[in-house]
C-alpha positions in Angstrom: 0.0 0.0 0.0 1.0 3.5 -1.4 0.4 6.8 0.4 0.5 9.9 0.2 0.7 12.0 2.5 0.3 16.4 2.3 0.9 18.8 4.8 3.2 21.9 5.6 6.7 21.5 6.9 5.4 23.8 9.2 3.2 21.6 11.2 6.2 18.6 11.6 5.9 18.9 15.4 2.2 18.0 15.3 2.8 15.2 12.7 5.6 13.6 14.0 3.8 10.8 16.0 1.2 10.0 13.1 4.6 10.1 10.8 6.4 7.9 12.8 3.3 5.4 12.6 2.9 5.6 9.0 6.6 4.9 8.3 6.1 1.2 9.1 3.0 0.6 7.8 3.5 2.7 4.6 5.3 3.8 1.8 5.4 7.5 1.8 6.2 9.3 -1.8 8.3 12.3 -2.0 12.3 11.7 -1.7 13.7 12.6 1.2 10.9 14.6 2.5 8.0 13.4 3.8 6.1 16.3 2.2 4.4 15.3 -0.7 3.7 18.0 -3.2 1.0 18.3 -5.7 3.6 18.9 -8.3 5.4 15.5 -7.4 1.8 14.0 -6.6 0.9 14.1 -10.4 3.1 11.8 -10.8 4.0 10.2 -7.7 3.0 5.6 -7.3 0.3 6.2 -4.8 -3.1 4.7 -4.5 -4.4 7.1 -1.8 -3.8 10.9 -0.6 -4.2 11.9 3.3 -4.4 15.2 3.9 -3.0 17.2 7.1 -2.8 21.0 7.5 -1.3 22.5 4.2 -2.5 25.1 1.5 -2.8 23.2 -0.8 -6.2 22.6 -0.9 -7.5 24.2 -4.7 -4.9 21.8 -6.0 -6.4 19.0 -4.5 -9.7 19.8 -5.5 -8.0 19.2 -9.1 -6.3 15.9 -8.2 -9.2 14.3 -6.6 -11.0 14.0 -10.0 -8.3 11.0 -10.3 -7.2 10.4 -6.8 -8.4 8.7 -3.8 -8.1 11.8 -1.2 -9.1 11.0 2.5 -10.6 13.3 4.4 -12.7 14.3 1.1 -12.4 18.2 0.3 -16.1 18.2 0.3 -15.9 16.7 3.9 -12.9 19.0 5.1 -14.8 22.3 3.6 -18.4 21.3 5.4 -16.3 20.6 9.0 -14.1 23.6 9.0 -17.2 25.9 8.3 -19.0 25.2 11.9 -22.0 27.1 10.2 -22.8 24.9 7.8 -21.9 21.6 10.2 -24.6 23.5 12.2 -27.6 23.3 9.8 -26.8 20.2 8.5 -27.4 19.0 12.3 -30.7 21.1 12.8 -31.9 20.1 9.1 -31.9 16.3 10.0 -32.8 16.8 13.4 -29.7 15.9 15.4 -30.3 16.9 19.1 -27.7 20.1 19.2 -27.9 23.0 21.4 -31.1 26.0 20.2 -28.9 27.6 17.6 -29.2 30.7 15.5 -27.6 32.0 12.7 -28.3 35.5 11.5 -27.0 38.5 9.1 -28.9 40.2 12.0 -28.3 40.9 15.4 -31.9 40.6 15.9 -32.5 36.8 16.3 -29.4 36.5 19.0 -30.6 39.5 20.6 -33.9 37.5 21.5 -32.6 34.6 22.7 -29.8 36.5 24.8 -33.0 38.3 26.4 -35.1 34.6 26.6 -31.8 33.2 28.8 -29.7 35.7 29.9 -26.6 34.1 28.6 -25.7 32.9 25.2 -22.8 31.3 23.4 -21.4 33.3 20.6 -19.7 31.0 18.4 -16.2 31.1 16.1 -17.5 29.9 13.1 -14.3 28.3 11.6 -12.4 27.3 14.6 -12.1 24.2 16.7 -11.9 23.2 20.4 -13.8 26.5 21.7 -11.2 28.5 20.7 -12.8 32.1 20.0 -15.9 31.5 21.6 -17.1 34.3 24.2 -20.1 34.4 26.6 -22.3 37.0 26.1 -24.4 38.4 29.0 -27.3 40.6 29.9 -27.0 42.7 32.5 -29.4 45.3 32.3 -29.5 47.6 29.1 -26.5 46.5 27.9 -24.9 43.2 26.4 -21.5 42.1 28.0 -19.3 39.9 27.4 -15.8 39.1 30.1 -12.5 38.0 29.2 -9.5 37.9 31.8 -11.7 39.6 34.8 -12.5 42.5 32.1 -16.2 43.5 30.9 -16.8 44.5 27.8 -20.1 46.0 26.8 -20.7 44.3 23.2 -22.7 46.4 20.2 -23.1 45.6 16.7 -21.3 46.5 13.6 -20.1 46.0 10.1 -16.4 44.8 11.6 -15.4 42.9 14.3 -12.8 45.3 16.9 -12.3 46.4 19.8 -13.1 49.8 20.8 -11.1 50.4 24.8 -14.1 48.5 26.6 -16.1 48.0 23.7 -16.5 44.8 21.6 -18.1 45.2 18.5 -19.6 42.2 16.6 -20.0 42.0 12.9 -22.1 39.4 11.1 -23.0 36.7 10.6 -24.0 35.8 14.2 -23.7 32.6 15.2 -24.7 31.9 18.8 -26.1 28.8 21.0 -28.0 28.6 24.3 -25.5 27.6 27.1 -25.5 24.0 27.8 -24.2 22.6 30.9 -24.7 20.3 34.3 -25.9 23.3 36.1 -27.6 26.4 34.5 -24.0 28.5 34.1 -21.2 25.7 34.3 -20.3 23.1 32.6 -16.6 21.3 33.2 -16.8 18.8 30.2 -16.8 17.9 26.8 -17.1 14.3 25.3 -15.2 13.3 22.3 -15.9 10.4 20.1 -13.3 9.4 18.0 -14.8 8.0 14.2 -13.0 6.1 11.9 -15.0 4.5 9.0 -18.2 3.0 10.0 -16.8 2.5 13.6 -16.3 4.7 17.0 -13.1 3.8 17.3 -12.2 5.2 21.1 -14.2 8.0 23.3 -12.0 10.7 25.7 -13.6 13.3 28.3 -11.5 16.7 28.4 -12.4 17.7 32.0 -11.6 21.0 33.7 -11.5 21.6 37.4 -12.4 25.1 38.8 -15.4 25.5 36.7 -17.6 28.4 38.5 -18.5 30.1 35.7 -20.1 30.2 32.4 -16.6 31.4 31.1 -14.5 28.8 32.4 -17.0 26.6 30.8 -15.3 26.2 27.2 -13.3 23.0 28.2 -10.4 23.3 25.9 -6.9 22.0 26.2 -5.0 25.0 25.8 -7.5 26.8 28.8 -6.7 24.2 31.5 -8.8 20.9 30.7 -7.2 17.2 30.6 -8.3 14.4 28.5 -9.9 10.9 30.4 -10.3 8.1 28.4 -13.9 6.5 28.5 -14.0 3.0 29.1 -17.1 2.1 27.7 -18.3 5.1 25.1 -21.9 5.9 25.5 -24.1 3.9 22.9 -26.3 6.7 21.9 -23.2 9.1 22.1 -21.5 6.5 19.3 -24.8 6.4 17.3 -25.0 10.4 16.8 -21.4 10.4 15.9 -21.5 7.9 12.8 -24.8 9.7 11.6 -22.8 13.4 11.8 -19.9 11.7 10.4 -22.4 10.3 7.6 -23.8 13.7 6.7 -20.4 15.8 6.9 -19.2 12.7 4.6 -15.6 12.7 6.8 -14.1 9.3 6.9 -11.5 10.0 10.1 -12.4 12.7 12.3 -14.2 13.5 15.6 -17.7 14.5 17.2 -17.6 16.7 20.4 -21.2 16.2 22.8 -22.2 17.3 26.0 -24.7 16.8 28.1 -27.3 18.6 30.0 -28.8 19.0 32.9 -31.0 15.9 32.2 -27.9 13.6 31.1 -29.1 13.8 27.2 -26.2 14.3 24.9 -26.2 17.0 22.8 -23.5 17.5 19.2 -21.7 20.4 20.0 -18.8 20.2 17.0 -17.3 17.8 14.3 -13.9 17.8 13.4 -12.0 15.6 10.5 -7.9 15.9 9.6 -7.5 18.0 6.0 -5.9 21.3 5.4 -7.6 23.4 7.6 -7.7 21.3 10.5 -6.0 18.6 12.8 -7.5 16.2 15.2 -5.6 16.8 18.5 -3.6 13.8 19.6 -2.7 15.6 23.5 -4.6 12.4 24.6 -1.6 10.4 24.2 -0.1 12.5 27.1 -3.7 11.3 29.7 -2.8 8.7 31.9 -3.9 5.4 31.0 -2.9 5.7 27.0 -1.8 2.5 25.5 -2.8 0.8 22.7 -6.8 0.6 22.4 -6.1 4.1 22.0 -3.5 4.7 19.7 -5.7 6.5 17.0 -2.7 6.5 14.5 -3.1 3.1 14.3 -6.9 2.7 13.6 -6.0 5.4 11.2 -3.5 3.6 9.5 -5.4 0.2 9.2 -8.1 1.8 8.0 -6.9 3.0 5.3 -5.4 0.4 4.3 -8.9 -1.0 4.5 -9.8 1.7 2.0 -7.1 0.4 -0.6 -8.0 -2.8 -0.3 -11.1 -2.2 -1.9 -13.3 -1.4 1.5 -16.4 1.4 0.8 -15.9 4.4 2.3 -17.5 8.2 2.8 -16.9 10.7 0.1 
């Protein structure tokens, strides 16, 4: 089994581990690089083409007319662009958190006022990063990042204005989800490859006493936990996401609310503009039942073998 596999040199010190497993199990194409450009890739003995971070991505819109490309640019486009993952979860009714998504302030404005504190969502990043809780208090909308308040209007750029945030369109905001009515101190994570839920992990945060310290991200504190036994109904609504988005490796972030139902908070796939984040091999416990790398690398020799896949 050929592959290939793209990505910036750049992003080496995120790859090396998945490298380092693909070196036994596959032949990687490109000299003495393991960067494999599209310029070599035209020609270049390969029967499949994974995808990492890189910018390559118009190109391989052009190559996947006649190669096998895993994640699918189709699937990659759909998960970076948390908008459109979004609708496709409301429009075949996957249980999510109330969402809107407006031109207009209007909409968000409404639900802010039904709850008293909304999510405003990044729409094209990953792991909670660039998400802010927005707050009323009184007249005016707020919105706190390292013990400061700003008051948050609307406008046709996103800036910052001394202690004013000002939020362009489009709007893309979600009620708050958590155990209590303003915390929340986990996220669940299952882990898809092919038609299988592969592995689950919690990332957990301690200190949660706010709605702020609620996005449970690596990089603001949390720690992954493996799950032992993945929830059934958490594995079922992450093979029907993964179905819809079309991605063949990635991940599908939950939580759950104050009754205990799960709710599909984010998908993610590897491709250019994203990578699935291996810190879990850092959690105590990780051994081989959760080496993703590897259930990565068998599947797709699965895929050359002939084996039906998402597109």
């Amino acid at each position: 089994m050929k592959v290939g596999l793209i990505y910036e040199p750049a992003y080496w010190f995120l790859l090396e581990d998945l490298v380092r497993e693909l070196e036994h199990e596959i032949s990687l194409i490109g000299g003495q690089s393991y960067r494999l450009t599209t310029a070599t890739l035209a020609q270049a003995d390969v029967d499949l083409v994974y995808v990492l971070p890189c910018d390559e991505q118009e190109q391989l819109k052009q190559l996947e007319a006649e190669r096998l490309v895993i994640n699918s640019i189709r699937a990659q486009e759909i998960a970076i662009d948390k908008i459109a993952t979004s609708r496709l979860m409301v429009e075949n009714n996957l249980p999510t958190p109330e969402t809107v998504i407006s031109q207009t302030p209007d909409a968000m404005v409404e639900m802010l006022d039904r709850y008293g504190i909304i999510l405003l969502k990044s729409t094209n990043l990953c792991g909670g990063v660039g998400h802010r809780i927005l707050r009323r208090e009184g007249g005016m909308i707020t919105t706190r990042r390292r013990d400061q308040t700003y008051q948050v209007v609307f406008g046709e750029r996103n800036r910052l204005l001394n202690q004013t945030l000002v939020l362009a369109p489009p709007y893309y905001v979600q009620q708050f989800v958590g155990t209590t009515a303003q915390t929340n101190d986990r996220v669940y994570r299952m882990y898809v490859v092919g038609s299988r839920v592969v592995m689950g992990t919690m990332r957990v945060k301690e200190g949660v006493d706010t709605a702020e310290k609620s996005i449970v991200n690596v990089a603001t504190g949390a720690r992954y936990e493996f799950l032992q036994a993945p929830d059934e109904e958490m594995e079922s609504l992450a093979l029907r996401l993964a179905d819809l988005i079309g991605f063949e490796i990635g991940v599908v972030d939950l939580l759950r609310d104050s009754s205990g139902r799960p709710l599909i908070i984010e998908a993610d796939c590897d491709g250019c503009h994203l990578f699935i984040c291996r810190k879990f091999q850092e959690a105590h416990g990780y051994g081989a039942p959760y080496n993703f790398n590897t259930h990565l690398v068998k599947r797709l020799a699965e895929i050359v073998s002939g084996a039906s896949h998402r597109r």
